[in-house]
C-alpha positions as CSV (number, residue, x, y, z in Angstrom):
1,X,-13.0,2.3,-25.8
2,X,-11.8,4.8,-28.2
3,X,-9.3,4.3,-31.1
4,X,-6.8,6.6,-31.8
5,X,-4.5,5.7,-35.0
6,X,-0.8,7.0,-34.5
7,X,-2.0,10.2,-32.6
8,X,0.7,12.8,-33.2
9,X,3.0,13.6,-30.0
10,X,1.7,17.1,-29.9
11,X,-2.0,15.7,-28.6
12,X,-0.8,13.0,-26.2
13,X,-1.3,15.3,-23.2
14,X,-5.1,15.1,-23.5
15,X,-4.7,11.2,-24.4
16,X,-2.8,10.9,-20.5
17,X,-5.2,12.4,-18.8
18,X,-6.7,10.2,-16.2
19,X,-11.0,11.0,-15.5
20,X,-10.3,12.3,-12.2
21,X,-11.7,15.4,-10.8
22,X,-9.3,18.2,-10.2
23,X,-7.6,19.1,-6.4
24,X,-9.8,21.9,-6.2
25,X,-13.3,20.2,-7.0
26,X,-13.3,18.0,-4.0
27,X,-10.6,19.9,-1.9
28,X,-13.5,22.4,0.1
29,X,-15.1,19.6,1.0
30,X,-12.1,17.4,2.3
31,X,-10.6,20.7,4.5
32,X,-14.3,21.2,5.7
33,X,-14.4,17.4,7.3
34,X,-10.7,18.0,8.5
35,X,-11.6,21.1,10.3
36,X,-14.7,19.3,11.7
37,X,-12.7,16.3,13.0
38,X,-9.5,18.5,14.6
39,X,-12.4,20.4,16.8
40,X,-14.8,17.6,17.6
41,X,-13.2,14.2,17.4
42,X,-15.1,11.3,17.2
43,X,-18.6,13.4,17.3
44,X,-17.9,14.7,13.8
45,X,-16.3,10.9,12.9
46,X,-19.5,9.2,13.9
47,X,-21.4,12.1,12.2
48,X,-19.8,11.6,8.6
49,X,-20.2,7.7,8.9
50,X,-23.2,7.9,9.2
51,X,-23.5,10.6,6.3
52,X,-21.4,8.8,3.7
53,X,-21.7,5.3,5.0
54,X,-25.3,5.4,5.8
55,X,-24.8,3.7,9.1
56,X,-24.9,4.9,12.8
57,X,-22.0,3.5,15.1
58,X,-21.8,3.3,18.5
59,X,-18.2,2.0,18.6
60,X,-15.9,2.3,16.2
61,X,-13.1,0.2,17.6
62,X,-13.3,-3.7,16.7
63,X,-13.6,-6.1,19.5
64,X,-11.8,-9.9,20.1
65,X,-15.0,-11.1,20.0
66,X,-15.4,-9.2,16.4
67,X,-12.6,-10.9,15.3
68,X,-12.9,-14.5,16.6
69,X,-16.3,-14.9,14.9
70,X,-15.2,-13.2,11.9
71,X,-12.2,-15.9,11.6
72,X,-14.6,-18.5,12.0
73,X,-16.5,-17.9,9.4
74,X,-13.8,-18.0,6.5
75,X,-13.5,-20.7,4.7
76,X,-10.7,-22.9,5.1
77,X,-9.5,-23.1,1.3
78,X,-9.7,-19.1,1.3
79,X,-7.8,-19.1,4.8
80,X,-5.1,-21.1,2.8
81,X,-4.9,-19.0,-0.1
82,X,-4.3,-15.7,2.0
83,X,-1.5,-17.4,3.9
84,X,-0.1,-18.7,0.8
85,X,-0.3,-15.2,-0.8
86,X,1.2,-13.7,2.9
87,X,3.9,-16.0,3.2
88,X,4.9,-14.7,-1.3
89,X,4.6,-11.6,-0.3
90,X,6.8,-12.1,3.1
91,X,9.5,-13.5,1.3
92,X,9.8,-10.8,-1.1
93,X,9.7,-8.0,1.4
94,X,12.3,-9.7,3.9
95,X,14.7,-9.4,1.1
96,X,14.8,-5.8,1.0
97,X,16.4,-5.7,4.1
98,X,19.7,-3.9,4.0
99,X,22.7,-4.3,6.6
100,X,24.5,-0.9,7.9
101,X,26.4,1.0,5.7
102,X,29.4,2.2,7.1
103,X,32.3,4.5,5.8
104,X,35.7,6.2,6.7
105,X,35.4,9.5,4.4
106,X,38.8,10.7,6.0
107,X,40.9,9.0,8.2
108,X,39.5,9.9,11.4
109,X,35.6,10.3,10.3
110,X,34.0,7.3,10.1
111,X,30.5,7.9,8.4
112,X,27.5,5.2,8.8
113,X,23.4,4.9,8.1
114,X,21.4,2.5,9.7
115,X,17.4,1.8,9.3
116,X,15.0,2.2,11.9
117,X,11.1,1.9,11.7
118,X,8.5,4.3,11.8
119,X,6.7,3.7,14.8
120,X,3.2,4.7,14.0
121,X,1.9,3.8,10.8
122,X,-1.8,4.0,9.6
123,X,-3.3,1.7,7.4
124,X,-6.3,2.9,5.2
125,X,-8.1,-0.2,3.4
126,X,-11.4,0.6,0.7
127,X,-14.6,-1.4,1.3
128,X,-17.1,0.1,-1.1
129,X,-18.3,-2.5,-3.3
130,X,-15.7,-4.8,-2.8
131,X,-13.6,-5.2,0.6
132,X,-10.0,-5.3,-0.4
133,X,-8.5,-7.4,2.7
134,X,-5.0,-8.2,0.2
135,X,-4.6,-5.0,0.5
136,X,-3.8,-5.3,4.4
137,X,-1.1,-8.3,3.0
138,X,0.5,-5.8,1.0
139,X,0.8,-3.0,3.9
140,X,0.9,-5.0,7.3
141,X,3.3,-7.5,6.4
142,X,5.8,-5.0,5.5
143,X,5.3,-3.0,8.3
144,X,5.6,-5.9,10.4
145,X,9.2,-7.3,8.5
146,X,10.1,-3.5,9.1
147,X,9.5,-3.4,12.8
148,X,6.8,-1.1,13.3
149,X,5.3,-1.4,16.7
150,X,2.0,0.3,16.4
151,X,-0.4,-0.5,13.1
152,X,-3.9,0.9,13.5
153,X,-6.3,0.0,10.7
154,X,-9.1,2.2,9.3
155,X,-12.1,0.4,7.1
156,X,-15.7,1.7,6.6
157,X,-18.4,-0.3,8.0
158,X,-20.9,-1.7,5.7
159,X,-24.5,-1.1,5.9
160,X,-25.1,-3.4,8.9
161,X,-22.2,-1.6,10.9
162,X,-19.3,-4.4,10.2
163,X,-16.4,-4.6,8.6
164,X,-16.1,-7.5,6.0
165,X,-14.8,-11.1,7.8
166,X,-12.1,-11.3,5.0
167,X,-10.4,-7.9,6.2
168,X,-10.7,-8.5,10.1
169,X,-9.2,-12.3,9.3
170,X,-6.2,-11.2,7.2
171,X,-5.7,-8.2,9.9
172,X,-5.3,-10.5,12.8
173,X,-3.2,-13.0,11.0
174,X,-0.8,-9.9,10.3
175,X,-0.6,-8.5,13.3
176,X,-2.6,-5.5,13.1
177,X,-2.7,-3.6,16.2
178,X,-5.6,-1.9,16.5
179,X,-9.0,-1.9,13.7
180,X,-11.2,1.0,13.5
181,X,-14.6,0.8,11.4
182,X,-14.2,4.1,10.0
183,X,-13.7,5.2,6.1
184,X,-13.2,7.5,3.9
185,X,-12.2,11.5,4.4
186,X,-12.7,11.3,8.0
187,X,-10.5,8.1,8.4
188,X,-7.7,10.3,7.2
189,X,-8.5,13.2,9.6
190,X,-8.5,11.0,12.5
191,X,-5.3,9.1,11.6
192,X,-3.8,12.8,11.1
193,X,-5.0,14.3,14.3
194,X,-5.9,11.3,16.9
195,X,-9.3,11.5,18.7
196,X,-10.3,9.4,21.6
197,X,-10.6,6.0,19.4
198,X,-8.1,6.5,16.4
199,X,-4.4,7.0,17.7
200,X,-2.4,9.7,15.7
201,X,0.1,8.2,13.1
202,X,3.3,9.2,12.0
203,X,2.8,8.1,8.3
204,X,-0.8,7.1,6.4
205,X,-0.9,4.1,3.9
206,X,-3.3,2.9,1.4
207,X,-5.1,3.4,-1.7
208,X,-8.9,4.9,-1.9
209,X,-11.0,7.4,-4.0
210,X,-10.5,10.5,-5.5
211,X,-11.4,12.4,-2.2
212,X,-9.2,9.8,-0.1
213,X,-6.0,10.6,-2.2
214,X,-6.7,14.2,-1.7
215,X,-7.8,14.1,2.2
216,X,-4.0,11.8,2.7
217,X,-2.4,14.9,0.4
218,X,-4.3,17.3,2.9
219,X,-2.1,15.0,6.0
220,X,1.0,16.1,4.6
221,X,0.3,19.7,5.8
222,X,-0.4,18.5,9.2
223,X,3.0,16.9,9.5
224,X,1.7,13.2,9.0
225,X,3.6,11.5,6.0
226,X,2.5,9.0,3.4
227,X,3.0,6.5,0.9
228,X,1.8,8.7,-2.3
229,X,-0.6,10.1,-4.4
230,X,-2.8,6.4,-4.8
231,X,-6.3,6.9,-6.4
232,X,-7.9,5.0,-8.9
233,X,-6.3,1.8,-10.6
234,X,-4.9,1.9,-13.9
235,X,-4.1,-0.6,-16.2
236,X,-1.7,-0.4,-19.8
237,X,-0.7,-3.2,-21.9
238,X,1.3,-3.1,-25.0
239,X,0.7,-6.0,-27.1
240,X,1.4,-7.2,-31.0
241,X,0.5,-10.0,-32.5
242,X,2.1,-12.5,-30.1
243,X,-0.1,-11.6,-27.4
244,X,-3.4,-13.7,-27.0
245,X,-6.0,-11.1,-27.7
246,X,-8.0,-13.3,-24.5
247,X,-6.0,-12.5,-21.9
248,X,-5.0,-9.4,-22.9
249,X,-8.9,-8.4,-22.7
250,X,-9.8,-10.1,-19.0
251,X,-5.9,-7.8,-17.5
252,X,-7.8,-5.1,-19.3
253,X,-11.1,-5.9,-17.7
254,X,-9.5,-6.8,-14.5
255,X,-8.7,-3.3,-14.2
256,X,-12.0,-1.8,-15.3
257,X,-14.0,-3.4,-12.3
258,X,-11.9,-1.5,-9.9
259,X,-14.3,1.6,-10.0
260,X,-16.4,3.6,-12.3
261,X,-13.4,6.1,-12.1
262,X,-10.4,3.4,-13.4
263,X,-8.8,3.5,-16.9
264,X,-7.5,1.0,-18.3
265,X,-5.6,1.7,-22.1
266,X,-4.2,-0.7,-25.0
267,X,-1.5,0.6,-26.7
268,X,-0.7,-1.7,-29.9
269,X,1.2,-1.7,-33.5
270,X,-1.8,-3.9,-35.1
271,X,-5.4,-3.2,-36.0
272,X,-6.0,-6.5,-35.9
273,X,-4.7,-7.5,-32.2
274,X,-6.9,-4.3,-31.1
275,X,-10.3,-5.3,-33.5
276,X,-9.6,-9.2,-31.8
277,X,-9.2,-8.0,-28.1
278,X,-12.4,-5.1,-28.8
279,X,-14.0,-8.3,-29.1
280,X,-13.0,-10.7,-26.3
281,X,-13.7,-7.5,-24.2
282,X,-17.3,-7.8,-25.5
283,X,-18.3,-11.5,-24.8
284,X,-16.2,-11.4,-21.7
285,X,-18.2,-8.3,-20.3
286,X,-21.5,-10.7,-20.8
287,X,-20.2,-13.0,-17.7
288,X,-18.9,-10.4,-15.6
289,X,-20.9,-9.4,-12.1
290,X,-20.0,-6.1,-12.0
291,X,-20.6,-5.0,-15.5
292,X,-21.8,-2.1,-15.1
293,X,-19.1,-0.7,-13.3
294,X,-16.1,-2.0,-15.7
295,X,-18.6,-0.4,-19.0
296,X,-18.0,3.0,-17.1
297,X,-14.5,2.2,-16.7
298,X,-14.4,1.3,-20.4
299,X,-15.8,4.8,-21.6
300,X,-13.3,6.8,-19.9
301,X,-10.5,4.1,-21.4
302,X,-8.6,4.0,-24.9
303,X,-7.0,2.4,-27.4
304,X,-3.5,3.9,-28.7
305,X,-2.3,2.4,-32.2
306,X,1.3,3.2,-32.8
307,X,2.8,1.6,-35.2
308,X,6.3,2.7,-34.2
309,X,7.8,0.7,-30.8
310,X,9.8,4.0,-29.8
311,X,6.5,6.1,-30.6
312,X,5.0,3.1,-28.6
313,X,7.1,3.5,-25.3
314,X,7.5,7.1,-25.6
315,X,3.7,7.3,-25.2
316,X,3.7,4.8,-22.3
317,X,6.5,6.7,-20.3
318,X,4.5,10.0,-20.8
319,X,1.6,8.1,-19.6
320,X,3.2,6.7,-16.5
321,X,0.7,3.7,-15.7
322,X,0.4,2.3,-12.4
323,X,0.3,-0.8,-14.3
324,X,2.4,-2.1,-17.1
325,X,1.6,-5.4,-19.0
326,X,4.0,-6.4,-21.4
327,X,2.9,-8.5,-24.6
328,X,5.8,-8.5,-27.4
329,X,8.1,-10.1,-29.2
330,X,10.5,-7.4,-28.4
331,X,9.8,-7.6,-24.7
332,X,13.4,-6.9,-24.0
333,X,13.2,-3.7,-25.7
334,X,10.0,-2.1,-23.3
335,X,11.7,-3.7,-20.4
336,X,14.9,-1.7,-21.2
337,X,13.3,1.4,-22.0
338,X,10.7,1.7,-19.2
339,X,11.3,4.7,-16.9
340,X,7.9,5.3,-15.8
341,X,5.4,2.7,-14.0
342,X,4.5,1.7,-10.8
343,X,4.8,-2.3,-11.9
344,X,5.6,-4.1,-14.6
345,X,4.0,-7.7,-15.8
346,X,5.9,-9.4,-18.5
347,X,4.4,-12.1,-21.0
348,X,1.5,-13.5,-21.7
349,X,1.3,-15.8,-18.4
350,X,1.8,-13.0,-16.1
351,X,-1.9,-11.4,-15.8
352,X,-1.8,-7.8,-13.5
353,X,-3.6,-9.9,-11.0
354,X,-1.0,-12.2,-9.8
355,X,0.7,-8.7,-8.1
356,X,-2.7,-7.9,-6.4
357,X,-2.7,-10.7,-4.9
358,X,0.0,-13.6,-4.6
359,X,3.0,-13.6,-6.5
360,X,4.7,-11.3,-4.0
361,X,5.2,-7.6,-4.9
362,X,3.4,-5.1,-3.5
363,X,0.3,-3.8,-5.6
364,X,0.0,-0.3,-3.3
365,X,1.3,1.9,-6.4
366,X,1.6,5.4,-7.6
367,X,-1.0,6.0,-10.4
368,X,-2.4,9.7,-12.0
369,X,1.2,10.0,-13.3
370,X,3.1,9.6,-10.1
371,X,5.4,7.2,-11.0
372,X,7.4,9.2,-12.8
373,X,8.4,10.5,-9.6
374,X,7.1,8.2,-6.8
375,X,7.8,4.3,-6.1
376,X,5.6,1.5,-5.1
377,X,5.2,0.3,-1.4
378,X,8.1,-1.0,-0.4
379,X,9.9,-2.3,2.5
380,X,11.7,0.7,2.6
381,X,8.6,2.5,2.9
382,X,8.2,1.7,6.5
383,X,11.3,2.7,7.9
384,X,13.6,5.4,8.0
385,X,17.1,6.1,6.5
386,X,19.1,8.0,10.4
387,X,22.6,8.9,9.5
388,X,25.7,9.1,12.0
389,X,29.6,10.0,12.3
390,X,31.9,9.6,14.7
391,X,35.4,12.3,14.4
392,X,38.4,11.3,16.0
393,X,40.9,14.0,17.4
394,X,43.3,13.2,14.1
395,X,40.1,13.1,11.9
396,X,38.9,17.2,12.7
397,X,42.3,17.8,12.4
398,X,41.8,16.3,8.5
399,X,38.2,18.3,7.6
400,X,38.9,20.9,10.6
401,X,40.4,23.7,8.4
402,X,37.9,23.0,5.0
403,X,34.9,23.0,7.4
404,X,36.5,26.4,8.8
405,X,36.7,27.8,5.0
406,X,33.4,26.5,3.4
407,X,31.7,28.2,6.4
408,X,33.0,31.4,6.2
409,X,32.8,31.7,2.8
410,X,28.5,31.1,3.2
411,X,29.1,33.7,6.0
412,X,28.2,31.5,8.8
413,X,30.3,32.6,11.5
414,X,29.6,30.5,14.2
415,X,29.8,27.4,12.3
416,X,33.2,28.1,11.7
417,X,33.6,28.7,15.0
418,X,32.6,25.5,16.4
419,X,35.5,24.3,14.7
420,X,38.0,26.6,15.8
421,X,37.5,25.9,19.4
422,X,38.0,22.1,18.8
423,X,41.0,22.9,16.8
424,X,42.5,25.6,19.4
425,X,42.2,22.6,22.1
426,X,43.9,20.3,20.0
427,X,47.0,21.9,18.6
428,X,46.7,25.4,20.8
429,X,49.8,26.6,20.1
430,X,50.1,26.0,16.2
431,X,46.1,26.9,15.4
432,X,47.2,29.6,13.5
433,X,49.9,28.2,11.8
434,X,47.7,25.3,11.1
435,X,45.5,27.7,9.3
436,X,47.9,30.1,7.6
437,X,49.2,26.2,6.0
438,X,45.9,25.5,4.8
């Protein structure tokens, strides 16, 4: 990791940037497969599968059978600890539920918004080298608290053509609807246009690669929402001298063996904590299977000493992480002051992987900057926000003559006029006294 000492202001634009190709590297090739899919369905689906996945598929949809033996073949203390983790999660979600909000504006106009779910969702969970089935707690179970009726999961197949036991157990204990062994670009395409075996969505969910973010970006032009711009992880902790340089080095490596592609950044008032945690980094590397991976990680990554706390958070709101941890004695101070990041872990007993997995919030965040800008996945994010009114005879008699005026004013004759009949009904023989008045 690099070390940069009090880095003026001026340079920190170069310091945020994340070691993600551009839109317009990868973007031929994603509109290339999404053309392919629109015109030949599952053909092109089963021809990119095997391409990128390396594997030939017959069917692509998952089976009962598929399932069943899948579920018996988890062990039972990991069957626990995903229902644990489901049930935190659950009761985190549920909260967010809001009641109607209703209003009388003006006597007469009564004003109310109500929820309702999106009907079609699809989920998008990453295999690669490491099947992320919490990833289906943290989208399914909110879709189901939500109401959703139809949840159609997309995962790639592995080399033998499956789909890891772990994400077909935690999708039927959800309630997934329908599981598809499909990945990457094309998984997208189908969601967005439908072909015989992947139903068209409403809205797409789900992190993935550089070239998944952009292929659910490319969605957006086909009328199919989604959650947000979600590509690599991202980790940043702030820490002083009260942190424990340990822990602060395995959140930072936690982060790392995400993907070759992940940064993870310390951002810290003391040479020592940063020499001490440069060090735990190295001995802890030494036990870690995927090594490789978080050392690549590591060489895109930095270290920020600023010696200043309002330097400090400054730097980290320009940043924007995906992930905050928090590792001060002034913790109150960052917590105040933090206006950008996707999720924020306080203390020294709060590692960034209790929200992956089980303490309950949802770990489907923006990163690359969004979160200036975009939320995490939240209940909210499965529904929709449908407002209504209701205008007694007294009540367009109240807002009857400014509606008349606003709209002819903007020129926009017929929407006055849609008020003027009402209003000639209703008082016909004073309408233009009423508006001479008023």
């Amino acid at each position: 990791m690099k070390t940069l000492i009090n880095p003026n202001p001026s340079t920190w634009s170069a310091l945020i940037k994340r070691p993600t190709q551009t839109v317009e590297d990868i973007e031929t090739t994603v509109t290339q497969i999404f053309d392919d899919v629109k015109r030949n369905g599952d053909v092109a689906i089963a021809k990119y599968t095997h391409l990128f996945d390396g594997v030939e598929i017959k069917t692509a949809i998952i089976n009962k059978e598929e399932v069943e033996n899948a579920v018996a073949k988890i062990p039972t203390k990991l069957k626990e600890a995903i229902i644990q983790a489901k049930q935190n999660i659950e009761a985190f979600h549920a909260a967010q539920k809001t009641d109607r909000i209703e209003v009388e504006t003006t006597e007469g106009v009564t004003c109310w918004q109500e929820k309702r779910a999106i009907q079609k969702i699809g989920i998008y969970i990453p295999a690669g080298s490491a099947p992320l089935f919490s990833t289906v707690l943290m989208l399914v179970v909110p879709a189901q608290i939500a109401g959703c009726k139809e949840i159609v999961l997309c995962s790639p197949p592995n080399k033998e053509g499956k789909i890891a036991n772990e994400i077909l157990y935690t999708a039927q204990l959800c309630g997934v609807t329908k599981i598809i062994k499909v990945g990457g670009i094309q998984a997208i395409a189908g969601l967005t246009f439908g072909t015989k075996s992947i139903p068209q969505v409403y809205k797409i969910f789900g992190p993935g690669n550089q070239f998944v973010t952009v292929a659910k970006q490319l969605a957006t032009k086909y009328g199919v929402a989604i959650d947000m711009p979600a590509g690599p992880s991202e980790l940043l902790v702030v820490a002083d001298n009260s942190a424990n340089a340990s822990y602060v080095a395995s959140d930072l490596l936690s982060q790392a063996e995400h993907g070759a592609d992940s940064q993870v950044i310390l951002v810290s008032d003391s040479k020592t904590v940063v020499e001490n945690v440069q060090q735990e980094i190295e001995k802890q590397l030494l036990e870690l299977p995927r090594q490789d991976i978080a050392v690549k990680a590591l060489q895109n990554s930095k270290v920020i000493i600023l010696e200043d706390a309002n330097h400090a958070i400054d730097f980290i709101n320009n940043y924007a992480p995906e992930h905050l941890i928090i590792c001060t004695k002034n913790t109150n101070f960052f917590i105040d002051n933090i206006e950008n990041a996707g999720s924020v872990f306080i203390g020294n007993y709060t590692p960034e992987s209790a929200g992956d997995y089980a303490s309950g919030t949802n770990h489907t965040l923006p990163t690359n900057g969004f979160s200036k800008a975009y939320s995490g996945v939240n209940l909210d994010s499965f529904t929709k926000s449908i407002t209504f009114q209701k205008i007694t005879k007294e009540g367009l008699l109240n807002i009857g003559n400014t509606i008349e005026l606003m709209a002819e004013a903007e020129g926009l004759q017929a929407h006055k006029n849609a008020v003027t009949i009402r209003l000639k009904n209703l008082i016909p023989a004073q309408a233009g006294i009423l508006n001479s008045k008023k």
